[in-house]
py3Dmol code that shows the C-alpha trace and the ligand (Angstrom):
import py3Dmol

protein = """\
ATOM      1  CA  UNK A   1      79.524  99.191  92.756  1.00  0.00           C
ATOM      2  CA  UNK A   2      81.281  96.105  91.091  1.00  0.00           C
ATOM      3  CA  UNK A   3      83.326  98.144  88.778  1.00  0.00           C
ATOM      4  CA  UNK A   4      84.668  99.926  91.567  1.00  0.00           C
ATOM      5  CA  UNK A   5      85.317  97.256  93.209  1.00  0.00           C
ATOM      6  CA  UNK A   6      87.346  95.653  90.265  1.00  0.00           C
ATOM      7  CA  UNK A   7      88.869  98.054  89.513  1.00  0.00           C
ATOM      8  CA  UNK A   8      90.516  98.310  93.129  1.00  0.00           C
ATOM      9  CA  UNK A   9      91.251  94.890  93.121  1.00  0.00           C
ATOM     10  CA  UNK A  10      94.041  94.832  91.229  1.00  0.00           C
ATOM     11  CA  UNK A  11      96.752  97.417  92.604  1.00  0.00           C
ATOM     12  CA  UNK A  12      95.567  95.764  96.393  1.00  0.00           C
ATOM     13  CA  UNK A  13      97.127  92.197  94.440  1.00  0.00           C
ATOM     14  CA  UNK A  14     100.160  94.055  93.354  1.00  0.00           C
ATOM     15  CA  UNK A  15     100.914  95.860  96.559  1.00  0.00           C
ATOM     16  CA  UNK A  16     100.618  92.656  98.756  1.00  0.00           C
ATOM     17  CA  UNK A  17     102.616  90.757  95.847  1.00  0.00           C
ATOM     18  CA  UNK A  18     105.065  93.445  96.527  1.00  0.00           C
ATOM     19  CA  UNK A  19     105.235  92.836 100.573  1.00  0.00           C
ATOM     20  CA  UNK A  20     105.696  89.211  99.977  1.00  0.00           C
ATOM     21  CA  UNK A  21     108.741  89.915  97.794  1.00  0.00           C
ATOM     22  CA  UNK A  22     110.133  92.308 100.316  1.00  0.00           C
ATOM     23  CA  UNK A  23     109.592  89.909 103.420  1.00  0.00           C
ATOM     24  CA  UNK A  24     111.561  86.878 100.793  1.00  0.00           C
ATOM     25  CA  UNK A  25     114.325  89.238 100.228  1.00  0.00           C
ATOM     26  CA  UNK A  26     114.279  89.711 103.761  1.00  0.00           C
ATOM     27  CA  UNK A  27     114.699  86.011 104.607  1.00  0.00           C
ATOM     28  CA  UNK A  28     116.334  85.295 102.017  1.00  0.00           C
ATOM     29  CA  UNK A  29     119.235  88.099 102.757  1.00  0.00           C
ATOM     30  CA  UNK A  30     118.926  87.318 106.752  1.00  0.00           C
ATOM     31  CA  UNK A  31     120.080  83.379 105.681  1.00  0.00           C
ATOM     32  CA  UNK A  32     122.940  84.542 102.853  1.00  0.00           C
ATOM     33  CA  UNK A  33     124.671  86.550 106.043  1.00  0.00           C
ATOM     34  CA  UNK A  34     124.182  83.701 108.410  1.00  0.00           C
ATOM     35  CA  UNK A  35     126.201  81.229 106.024  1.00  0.00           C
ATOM     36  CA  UNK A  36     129.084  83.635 106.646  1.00  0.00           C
ATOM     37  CA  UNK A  37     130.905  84.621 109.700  1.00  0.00           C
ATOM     38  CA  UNK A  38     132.419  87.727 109.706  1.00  0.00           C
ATOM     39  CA  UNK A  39     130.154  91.110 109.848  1.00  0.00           C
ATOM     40  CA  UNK A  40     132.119  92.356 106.722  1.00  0.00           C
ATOM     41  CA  UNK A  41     130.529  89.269 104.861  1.00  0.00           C
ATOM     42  CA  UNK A  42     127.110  89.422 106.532  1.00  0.00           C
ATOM     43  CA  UNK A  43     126.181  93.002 105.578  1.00  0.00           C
ATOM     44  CA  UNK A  44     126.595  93.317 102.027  1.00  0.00           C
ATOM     45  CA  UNK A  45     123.806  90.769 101.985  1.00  0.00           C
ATOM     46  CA  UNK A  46     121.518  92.227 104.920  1.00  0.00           C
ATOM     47  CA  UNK A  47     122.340  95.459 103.211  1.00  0.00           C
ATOM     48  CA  UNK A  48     121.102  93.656  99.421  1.00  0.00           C
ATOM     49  CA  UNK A  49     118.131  91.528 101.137  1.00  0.00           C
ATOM     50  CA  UNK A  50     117.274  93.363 104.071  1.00  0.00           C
ATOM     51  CA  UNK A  51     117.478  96.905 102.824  1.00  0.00           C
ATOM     52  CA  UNK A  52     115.682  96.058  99.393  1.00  0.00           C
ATOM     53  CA  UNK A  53     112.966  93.871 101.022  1.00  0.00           C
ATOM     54  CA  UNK A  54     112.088  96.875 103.338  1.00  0.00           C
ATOM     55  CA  UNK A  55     111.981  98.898 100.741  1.00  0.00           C
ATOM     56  CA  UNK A  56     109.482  96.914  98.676  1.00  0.00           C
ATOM     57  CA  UNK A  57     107.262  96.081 101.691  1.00  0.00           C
ATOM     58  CA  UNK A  58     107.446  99.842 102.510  1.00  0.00           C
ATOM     59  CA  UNK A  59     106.146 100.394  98.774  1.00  0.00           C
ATOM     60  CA  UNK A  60     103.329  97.550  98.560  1.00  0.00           C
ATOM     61  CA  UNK A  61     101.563  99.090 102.316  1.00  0.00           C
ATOM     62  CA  UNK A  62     102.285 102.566 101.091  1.00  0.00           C
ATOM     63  CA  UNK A  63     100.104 100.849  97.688  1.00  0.00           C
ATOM     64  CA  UNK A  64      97.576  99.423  99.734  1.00  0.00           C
ATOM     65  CA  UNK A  65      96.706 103.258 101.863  1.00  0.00           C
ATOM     66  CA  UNK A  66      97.133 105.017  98.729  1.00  0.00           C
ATOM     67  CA  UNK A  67      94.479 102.780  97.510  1.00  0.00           C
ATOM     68  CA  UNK A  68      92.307 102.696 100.248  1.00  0.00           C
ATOM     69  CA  UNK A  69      92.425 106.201  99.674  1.00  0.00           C
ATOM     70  CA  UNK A  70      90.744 106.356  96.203  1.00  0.00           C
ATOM     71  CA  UNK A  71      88.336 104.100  97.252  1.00  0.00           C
ATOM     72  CA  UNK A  72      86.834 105.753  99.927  1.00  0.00           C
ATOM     73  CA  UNK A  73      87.344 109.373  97.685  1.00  0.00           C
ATOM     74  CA  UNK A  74      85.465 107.283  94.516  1.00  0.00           C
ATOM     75  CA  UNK A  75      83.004 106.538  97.773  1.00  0.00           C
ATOM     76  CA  UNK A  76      82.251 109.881  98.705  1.00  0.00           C
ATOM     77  CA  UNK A  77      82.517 110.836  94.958  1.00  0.00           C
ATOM     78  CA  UNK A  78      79.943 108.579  94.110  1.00  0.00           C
ATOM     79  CA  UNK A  79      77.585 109.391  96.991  1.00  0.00           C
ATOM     80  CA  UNK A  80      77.695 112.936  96.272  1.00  0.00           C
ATOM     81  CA  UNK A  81      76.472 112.017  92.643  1.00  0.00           C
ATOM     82  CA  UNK A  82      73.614 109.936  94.192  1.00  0.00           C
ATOM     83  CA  UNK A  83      73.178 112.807  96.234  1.00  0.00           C
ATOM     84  CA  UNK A  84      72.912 115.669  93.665  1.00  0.00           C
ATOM     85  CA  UNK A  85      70.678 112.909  91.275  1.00  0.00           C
ATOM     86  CA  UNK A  86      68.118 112.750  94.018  1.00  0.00           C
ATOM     87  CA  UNK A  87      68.065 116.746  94.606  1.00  0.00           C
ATOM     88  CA  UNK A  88      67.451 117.188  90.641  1.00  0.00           C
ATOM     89  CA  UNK A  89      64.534 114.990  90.550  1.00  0.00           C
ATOM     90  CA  UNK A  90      63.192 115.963  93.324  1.00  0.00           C
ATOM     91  CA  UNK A  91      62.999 119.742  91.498  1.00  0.00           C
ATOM     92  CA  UNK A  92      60.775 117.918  89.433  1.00  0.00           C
ATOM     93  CA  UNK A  93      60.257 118.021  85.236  1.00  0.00           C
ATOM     94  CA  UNK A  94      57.888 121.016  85.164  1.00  0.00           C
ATOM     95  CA  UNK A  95      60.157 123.375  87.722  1.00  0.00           C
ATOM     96  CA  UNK A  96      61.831 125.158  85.027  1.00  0.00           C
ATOM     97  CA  UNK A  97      64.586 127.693  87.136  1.00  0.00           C
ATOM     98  CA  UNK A  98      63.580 131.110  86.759  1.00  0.00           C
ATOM     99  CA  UNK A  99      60.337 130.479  84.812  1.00  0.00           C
ATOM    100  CA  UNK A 100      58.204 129.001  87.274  1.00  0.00           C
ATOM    101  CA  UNK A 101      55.978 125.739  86.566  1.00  0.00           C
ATOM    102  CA  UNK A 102      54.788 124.771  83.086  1.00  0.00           C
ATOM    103  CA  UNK A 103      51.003 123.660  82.309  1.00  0.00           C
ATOM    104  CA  UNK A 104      50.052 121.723  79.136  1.00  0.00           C
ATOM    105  CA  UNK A 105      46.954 123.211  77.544  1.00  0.00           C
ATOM    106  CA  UNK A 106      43.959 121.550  76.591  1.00  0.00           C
ATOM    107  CA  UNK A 107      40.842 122.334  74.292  1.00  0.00           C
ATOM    108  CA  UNK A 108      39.435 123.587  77.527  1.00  0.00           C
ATOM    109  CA  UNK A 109      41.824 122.815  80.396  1.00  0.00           C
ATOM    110  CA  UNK A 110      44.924 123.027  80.939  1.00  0.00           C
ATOM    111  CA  UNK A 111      46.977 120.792  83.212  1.00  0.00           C
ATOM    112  CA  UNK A 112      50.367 119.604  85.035  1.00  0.00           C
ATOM    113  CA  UNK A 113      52.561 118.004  82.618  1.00  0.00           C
ATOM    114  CA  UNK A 114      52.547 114.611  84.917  1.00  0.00           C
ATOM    115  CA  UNK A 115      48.871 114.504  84.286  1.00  0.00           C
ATOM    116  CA  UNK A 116      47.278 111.341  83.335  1.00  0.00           C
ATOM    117  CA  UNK A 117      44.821 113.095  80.810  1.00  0.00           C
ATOM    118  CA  UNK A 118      47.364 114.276  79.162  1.00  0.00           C
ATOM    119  CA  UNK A 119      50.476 111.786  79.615  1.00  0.00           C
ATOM    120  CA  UNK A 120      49.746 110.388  75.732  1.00  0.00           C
ATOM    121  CA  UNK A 121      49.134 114.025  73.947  1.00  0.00           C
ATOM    122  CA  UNK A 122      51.985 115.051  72.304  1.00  0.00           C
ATOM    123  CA  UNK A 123      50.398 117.724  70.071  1.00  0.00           C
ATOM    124  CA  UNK A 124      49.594 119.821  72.862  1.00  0.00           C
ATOM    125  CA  UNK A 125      51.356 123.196  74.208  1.00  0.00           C
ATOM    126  CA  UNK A 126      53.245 123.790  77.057  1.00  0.00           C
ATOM    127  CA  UNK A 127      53.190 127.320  78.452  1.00  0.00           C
ATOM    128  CA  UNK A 128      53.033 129.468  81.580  1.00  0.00           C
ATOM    129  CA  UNK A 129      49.908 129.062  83.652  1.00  0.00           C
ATOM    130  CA  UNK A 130      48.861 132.982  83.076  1.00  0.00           C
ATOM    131  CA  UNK A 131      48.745 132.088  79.511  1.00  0.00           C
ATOM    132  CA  UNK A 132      46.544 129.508  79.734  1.00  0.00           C
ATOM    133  CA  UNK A 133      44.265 131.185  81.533  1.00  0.00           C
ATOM    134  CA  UNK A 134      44.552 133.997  78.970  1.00  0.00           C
ATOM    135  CA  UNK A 135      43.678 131.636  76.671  1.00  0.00           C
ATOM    136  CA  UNK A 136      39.879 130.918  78.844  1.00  0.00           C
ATOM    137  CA  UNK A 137      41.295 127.750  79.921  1.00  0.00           C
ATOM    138  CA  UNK A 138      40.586 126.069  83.366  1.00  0.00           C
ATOM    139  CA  UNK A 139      42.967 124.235  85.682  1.00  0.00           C
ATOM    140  CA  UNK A 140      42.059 120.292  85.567  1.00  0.00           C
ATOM    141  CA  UNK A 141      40.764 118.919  88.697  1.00  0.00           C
ATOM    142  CA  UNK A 142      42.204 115.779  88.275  1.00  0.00           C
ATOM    143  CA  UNK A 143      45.453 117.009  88.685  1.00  0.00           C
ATOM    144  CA  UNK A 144      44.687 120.111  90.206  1.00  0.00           C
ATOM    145  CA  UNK A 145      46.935 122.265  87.599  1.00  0.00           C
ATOM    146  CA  UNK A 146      45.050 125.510  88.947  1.00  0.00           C
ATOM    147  CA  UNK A 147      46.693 124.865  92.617  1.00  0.00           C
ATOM    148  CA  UNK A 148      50.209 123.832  91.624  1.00  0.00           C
ATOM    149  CA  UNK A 149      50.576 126.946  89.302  1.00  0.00           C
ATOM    150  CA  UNK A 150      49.006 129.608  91.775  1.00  0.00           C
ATOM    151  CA  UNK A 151      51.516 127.900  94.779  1.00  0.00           C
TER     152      UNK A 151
END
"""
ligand_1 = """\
1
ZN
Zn 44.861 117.271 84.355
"""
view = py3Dmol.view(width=600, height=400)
view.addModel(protein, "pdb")
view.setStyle({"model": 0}, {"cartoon": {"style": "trace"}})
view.addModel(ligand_1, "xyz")
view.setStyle({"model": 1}, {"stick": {}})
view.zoomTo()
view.show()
């Protein structure tokens, strides 16, 4: 969140810096036609000041939307992410798509790969619950493997 944040902060600078120029020229222009008296003096600078400080303060809000508008987009962007995160691991490790859940095989048991009994084991074998039980293996009761693959 605080590198989106910086990384908006910067344009938001320029396009005020911007509107502060424009609103100068503005002023600026506004008192170069007031030192003069006739209207074909006055408007080459309203035209010069006026004109191009419109212009920029024009620009620098048009900035500051356009930016407002990639942040809430990164926003919704970055919720989504959260969004589709949370839906994966709530699938769970062991739901493989398609194959159905995995059991890791004991000597005599087999269990759920989150089991504690089997959390260290690295040397054991992960298969398909019917295989285990092929095998003469029971579902732990600790972790009730049996249940979770028959479900
Ligand atoms: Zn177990």
């Amino acid at each position: 969140m605080h590198n989106l944040l910086d990384a908006t902060k910067r344009p938001v600078q320029i396009a005020i810096g911007l509107a502060a120029v424009g609103f100068v020229l503005i002023i600026l222009g506004w008192n170069g036609a007031a030192n003069f008296d006739t209207p074909q003096q006055q408007v080459p600078y309203l035209i010069s000041g006026g004109v191009a400080g419109l212009g920029l303060v024009i620009v620098g809000v048009g900035l500051l939307v356009i930016n407002e508008m990639k942040r809430a987009t990164a926003l919704v962007l970055a919720g989504l992410e959260r969004a589709a995160e949370a839906g994966s691991a709530a699938a769970g490790p062991t739901a493989v798509p398609g194959s159905g859940p995995m059991v890791v095989a004991g000597r005599a048991t087999y269990h759920l790969p989150t089991c504690r009994l089997v959390a260290e084991r690295k040397d054991l074998q992960t298969m398909s619950p019917s295989a285990a039980i092929d095998r003469g293996l029971a579902g732990c009761r600790i972790c009730d493997a049996s249940q979770a693959a028959t479900a």
